[in-house]
Steps between C-alpha positions, in 0.01 A plus 500: 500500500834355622519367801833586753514107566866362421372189335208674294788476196527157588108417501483635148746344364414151614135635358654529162636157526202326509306267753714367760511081440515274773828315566473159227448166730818284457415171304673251682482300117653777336865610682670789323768386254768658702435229815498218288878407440395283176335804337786712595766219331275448203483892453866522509546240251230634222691856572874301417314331230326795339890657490643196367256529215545826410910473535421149296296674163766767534741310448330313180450827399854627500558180350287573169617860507903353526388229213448795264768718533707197499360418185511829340898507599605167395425306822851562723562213752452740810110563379467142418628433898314819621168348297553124636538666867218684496283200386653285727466746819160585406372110467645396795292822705170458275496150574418494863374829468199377271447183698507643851289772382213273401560340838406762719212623240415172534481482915345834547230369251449168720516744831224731378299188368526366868420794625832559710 
């Protein structure tokens, strides 16, 4: 029972898909995140601040892991340098990092609460 239309492949296929929805209404309330230019900044910031975390704890963490093979060797100056470096790098990026993040958690919060 095949039929020697072109677009009979077509027809079943969009018949597997599934009803057919009508296009959503735009809700002039709700503009896509992409349009608004604060949305788009704030996005960019949580992504800079999400990697500043991560490189932040890293750091910490190669700090610790420095501390005790430092320790197990006799602490040498260059680990002690290599172990205040890391703690210093990674405070001054976690810093920020932590408060900004909170920030935009923070306005997204207020955004959805005002229904924006």
């Amino acid at each position: 029972m095949s039929s020697d239309r072109p677009d009979d492949a077509g027809d079943r296929a969009a018949a597997a898909a599934g009803p057919r929805r009508a296009p959503a209404q735009a809700d002039p309330r709700r503009a896509p995140a992409e349009a608004d230019p604060v949305r788009v900044r704030r996005a960019r910031i949580a992504r800079w601040s999400l990697l500043a975390n991560r490189v932040g704890y890293l750091l910490f963490g190669l700090a610790v892991a420095l501390f005790v093979v430092a320790f197990l060797i006799g602490l040498p100056g260059p680990l002690a340098t290599a172990i205040v470096a890391s703690m210093v790098v990674g405070s001054l990026l976690l810093a920020p990092s932590i408060v900004l993040g909170y920030a935009v958690k923070a306005a997204e919060k207020e955004d959805r609460a005002r229904g924006l």
